[in-house]
C-alpha positions as CSV (number, residue, x, y, z in Angstrom):
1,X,6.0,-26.3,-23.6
2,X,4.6,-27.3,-20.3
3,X,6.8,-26.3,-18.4
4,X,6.9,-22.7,-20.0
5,X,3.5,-22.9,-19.2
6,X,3.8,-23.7,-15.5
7,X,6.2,-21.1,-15.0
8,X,3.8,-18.1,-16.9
9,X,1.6,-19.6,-14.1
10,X,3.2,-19.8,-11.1
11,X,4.7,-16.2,-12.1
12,X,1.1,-14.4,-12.8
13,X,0.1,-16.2,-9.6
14,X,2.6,-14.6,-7.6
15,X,2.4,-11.0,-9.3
16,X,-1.5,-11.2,-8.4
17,X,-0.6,-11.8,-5.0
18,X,2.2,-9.4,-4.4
19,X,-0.4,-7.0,-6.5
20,X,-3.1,-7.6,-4.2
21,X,-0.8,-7.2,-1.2
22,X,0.4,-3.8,-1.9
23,X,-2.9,-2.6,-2.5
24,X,-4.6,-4.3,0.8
25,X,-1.1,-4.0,3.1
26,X,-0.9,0.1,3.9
27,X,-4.7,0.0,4.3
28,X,-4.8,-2.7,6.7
29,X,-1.9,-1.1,8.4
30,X,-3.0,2.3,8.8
31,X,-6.4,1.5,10.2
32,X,-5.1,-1.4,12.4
33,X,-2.0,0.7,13.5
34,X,-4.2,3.8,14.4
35,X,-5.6,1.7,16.8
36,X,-3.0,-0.5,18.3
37,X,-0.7,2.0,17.9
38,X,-1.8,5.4,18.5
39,X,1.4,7.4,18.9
40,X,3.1,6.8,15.8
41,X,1.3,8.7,13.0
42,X,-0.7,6.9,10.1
43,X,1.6,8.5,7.6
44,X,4.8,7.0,9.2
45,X,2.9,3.4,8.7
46,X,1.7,4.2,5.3
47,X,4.9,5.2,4.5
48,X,7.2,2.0,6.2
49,X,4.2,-0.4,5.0
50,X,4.8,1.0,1.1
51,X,8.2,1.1,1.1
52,X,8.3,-2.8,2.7
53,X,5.9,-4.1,0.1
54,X,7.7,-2.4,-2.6
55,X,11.0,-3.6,-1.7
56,X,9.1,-7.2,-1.1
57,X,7.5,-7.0,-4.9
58,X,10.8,-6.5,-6.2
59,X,12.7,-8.8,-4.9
60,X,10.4,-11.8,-5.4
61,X,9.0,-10.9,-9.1
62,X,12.3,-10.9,-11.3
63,X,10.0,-10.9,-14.5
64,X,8.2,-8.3,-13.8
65,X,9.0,-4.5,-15.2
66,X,6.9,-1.1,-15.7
67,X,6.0,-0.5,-18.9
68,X,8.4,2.9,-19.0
69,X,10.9,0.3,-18.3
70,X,13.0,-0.6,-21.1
71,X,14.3,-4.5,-20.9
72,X,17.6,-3.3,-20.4
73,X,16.9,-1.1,-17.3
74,X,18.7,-2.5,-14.3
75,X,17.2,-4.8,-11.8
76,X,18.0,-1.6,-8.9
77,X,16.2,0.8,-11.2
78,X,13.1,-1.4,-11.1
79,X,13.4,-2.1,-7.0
80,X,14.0,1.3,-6.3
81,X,10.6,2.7,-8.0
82,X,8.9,-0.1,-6.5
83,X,10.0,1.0,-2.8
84,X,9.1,4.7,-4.0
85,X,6.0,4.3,-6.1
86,X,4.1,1.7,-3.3
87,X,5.5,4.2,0.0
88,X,3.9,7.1,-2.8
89,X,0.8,5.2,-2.4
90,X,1.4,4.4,1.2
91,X,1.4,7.8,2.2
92,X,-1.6,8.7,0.1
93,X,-3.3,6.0,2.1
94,X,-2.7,7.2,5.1
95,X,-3.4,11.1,4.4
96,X,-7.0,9.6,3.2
97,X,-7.6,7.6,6.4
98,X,-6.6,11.0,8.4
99,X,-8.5,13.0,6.6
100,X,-11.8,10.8,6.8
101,X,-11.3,10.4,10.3
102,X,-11.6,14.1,10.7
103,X,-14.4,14.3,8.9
104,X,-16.6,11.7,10.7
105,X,-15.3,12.7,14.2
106,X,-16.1,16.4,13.2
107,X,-19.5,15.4,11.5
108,X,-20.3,13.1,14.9
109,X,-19.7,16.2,17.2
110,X,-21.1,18.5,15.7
111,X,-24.5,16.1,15.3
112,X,-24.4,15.3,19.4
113,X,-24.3,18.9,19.8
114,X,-26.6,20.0,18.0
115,X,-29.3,17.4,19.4
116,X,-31.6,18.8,21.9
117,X,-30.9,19.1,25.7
118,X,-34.0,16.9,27.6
């Protein structure tokens, strides 16, 4: 029974982690790449960063499924959404960190141009 236990643990643990990490990963990405990187579009690193954290979740979680997922769905099946599904979410990402980009450097513009000549 203990050792059951340990290994709900240790696999919860690493589904948190791997959760957390496909969440945090494109962001981090995006912004950092934008800056270190400024040739290579925020999409293209939203999308590679997705796709890599999606095929890293389903490699290293074997327990873990989607709840569409039926038990006897094939270990490919659930790899393959993972890679689309987190690169899905990648690419939103990155459209969102474009877009608000626009904005402010719009909104910052337009606010130093409008201020008074002394």
């Amino acid at each position: 029974m203990e050792h059951a236990l340990d290994e709900l643990f240790r696999a919860l643990r690493l589904m948190s982690v791997l959760l957390v990490l496909q969440l945090l990963g494109p962001i981090v990405v995006v912004i950092a790449g934008r800056w270190l990187l400024p040739r290579v579009k925020a999409l293209t690193l939203g999308v590679f960063t997705g796709a890599l954290l999606g095929a890293l979740d389903g490699v290293l979680c074997t327990g873990c499924r989607f709840v569409w997922q039926a038990e006897t769905a094939p270990r490919w099946a659930y790899v393959g959404e993972g890679i689309v599904l987190t690169a899905l979410y990648g690419a939103i990402v990155a459209l969102v960190i474009t877009a608000l980009r626009h904005y402010l450097s719009r909104r910052r513009t337009s606010s130093s141009s409008a201020a008074p000549a002394a």
